[in-house]
N, C-alpha and C positions, 0 to 999 in steps of 0.2 A: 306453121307452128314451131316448126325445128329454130329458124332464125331466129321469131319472137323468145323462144327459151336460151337462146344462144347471149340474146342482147341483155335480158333477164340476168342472167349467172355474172356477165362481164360487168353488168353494173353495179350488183352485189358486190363484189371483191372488190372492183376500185373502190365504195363505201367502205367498205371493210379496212383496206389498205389508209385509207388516207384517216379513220377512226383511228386504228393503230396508232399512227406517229402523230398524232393529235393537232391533225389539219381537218381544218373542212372549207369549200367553198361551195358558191351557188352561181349557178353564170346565169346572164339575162342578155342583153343586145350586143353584138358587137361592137367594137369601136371603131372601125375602121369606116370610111366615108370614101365613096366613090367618085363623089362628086367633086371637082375641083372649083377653087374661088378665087378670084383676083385679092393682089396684095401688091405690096414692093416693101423691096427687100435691100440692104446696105450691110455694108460688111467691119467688123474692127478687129483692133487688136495687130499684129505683126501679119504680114501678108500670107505668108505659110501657116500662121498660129495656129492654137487652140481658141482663140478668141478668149471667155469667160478667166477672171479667176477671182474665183468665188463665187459672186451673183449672190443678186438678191433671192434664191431661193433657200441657198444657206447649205447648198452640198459641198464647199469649201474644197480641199485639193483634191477631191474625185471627179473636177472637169477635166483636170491635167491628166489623167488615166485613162487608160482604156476599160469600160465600151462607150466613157462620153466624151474622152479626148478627140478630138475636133469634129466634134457633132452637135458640139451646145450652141442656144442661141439666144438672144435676148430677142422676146417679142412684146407687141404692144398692148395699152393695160385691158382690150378685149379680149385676148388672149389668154391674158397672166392670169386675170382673174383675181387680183389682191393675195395671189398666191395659192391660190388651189388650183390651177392648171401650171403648176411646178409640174415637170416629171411626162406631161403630155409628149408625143411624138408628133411629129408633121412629117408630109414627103413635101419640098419645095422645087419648083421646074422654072428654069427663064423661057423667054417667051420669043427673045432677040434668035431667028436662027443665023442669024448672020454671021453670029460670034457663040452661039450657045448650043452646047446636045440637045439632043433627046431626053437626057439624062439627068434623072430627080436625086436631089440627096435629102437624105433623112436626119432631121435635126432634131434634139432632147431640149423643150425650154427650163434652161436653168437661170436665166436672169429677166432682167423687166425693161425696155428700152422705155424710157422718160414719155410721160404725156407732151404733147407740143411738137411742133416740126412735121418729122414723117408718119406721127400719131396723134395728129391735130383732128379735130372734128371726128372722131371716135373711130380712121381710117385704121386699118389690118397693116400691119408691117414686121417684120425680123429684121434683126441683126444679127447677121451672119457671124462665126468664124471666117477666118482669112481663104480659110484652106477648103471651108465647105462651099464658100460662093464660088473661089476658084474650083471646083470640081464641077460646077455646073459649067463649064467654058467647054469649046472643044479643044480639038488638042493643040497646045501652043499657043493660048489665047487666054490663057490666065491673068496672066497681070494686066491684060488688056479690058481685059472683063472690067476686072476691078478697080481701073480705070475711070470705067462709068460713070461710078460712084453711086446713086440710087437707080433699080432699075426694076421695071413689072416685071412680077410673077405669078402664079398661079400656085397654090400648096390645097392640101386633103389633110385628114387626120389620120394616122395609121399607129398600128398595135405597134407595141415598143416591145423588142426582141433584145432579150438578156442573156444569151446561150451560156450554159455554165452556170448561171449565177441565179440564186435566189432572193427572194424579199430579208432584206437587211432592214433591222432597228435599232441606229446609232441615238444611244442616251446623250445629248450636247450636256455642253460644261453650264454647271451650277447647279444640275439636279440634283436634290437631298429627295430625303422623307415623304418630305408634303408638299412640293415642287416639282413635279418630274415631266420635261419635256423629250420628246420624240421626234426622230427625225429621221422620213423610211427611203430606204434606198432600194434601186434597182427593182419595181414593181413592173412584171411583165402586164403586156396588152394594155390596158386605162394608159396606164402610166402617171396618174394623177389622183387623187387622195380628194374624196368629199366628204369623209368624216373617220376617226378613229372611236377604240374605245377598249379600254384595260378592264381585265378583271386579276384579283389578288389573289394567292395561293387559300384554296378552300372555299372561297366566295364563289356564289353564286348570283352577285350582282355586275353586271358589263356597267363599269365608271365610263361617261363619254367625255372625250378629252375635247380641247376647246383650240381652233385654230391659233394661233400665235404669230406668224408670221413666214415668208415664204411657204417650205415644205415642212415649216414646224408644229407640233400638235405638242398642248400642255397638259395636264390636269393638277387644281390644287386642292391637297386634299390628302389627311394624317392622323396619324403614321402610316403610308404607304409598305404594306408589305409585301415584298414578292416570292416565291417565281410569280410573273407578273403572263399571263393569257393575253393575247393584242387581236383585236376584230378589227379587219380594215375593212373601208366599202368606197369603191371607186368612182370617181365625179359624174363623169361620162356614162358609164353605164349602169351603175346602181350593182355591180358583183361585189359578192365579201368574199373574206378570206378570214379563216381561224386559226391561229397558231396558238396550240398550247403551250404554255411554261416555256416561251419564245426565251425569257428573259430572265433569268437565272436571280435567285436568294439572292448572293452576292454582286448582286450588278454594282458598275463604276459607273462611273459618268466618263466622257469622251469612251466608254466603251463601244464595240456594235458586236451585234448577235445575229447570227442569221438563221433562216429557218429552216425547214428542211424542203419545202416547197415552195413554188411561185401561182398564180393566176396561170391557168389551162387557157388556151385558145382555142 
């Protein structure tokens, strides 16, 4: 009875806590996948790179940064998903021990590798970074790897770990009024975005915004007024997250806002 009241009081106060600062979420399955799957994988960009810049998910110079600087990947359109598996995480392992560790690297899809080729007949494939295929190699065997040019792998899906950093939502260029797109960054665990939805300062209606493209979410719909409320609910596992008045009265466009929490693991 002591613990049972113990778990009791502790779950109060984190309700409590995250009511305060006008978060709430709800978690449902993990995302992470034990199970690993065949694929192959090919590598661009400059052999050390960052591989991406830009991608079709539309996170623009935040591949060249760190936590996605040389971790981005373009994967193929089972994957991408027409853009709602933006933001997903994968661990990826070669399978060659001849030339390759033990050792998995963790890649963020931020672009889309073209149907056709090495994603002909609906096959699973990435494209790597320079620098993350070469870290699957052992050691001194980098360039050798990549070398290869396509070669089997095996990848899982795993929670995407943001240290530091919270859920970001960067307004892109042209939102007015009655026009306002969204674009979310750095979402811990999913990593990938199955639906949004605003609500307006006072309103008690959640507006659902409407995909757009990549990791972009729109809604049209005026005069928009904010502080603007953002409900996210993630692909993979069906969690939301509530950030109150994320999005301040005077929001810009190209501005971002971040919040004050992320998705719990």
């Amino acid at each position: 009875m002591q613990f049972l009241r113990l778990y009791v009081v502790v779950f109060l106060n984190l309700q409590c806590f995250l009511d305060v600062f006008g978060q709430q979420y709800h978690t449902h399955r993990n995302v992470a996948d034990l199970q690993w799957k065949p694929a192959t994988a090919t590598w661009y960009g400059s052999p050390e790179g960052d591989g991406s810049d830009g991608g079709a998910c539309g996170y623009g110079k935040l591949v060249n940064m760190k936590p996605l600087k040389a971790r981005v990947g373009a994967v193929s359109p089972a994957l991408f998903k027409n853009g709602e598996g933006c933001g997903a995480c994968y661990k990826v392992r070669c399978l060659d021990k001849s030339i390759c560790s033990e050792r998995a690297v963790t890649i963020i899809v931020t672009d889309e590798s073209p149907a056709g080729g090495c994603c002909s007949n609906g096959n699973t494939h990435f494209d790597l970074s320079g620098a993350a295929f070469g870290h699957m190699a052992i050691s001194g065997e980098n360039g050798q790897l990549r070398n290869r040019g396509e070669i089997p792998i095996i990848y899982r899906r795993t929670p995407c770990k943001y240290p530091g950093k919270n859920i970001a939502f960067h307004i892109n260029e042209g939102s007015t009024d009655h026009w306002l797109s969204i674009l979310v960054e750095f979402e811990d665990g999913d990593g990938d975005v199955g639906s949004m939805h605003i609500r307006e300062a006072g309103g008690t209606e959640w507006l659902e915004m409407n995909h757009l493209w990549g990791a972009n979410w729109f809604v049209s719909r005026g005069p928009l007024k904010g502080p603007f409320s953002v409900k996210l609910t993630a692909l993979s596992s069906g969690r939301t997250l509530s950030a109150r008045d994320v999005i301040p009265r005077n929001w810009a466009p190209k501005a971002t806002y971040t919040s004050r929490l992320n998705f719990i693991n």
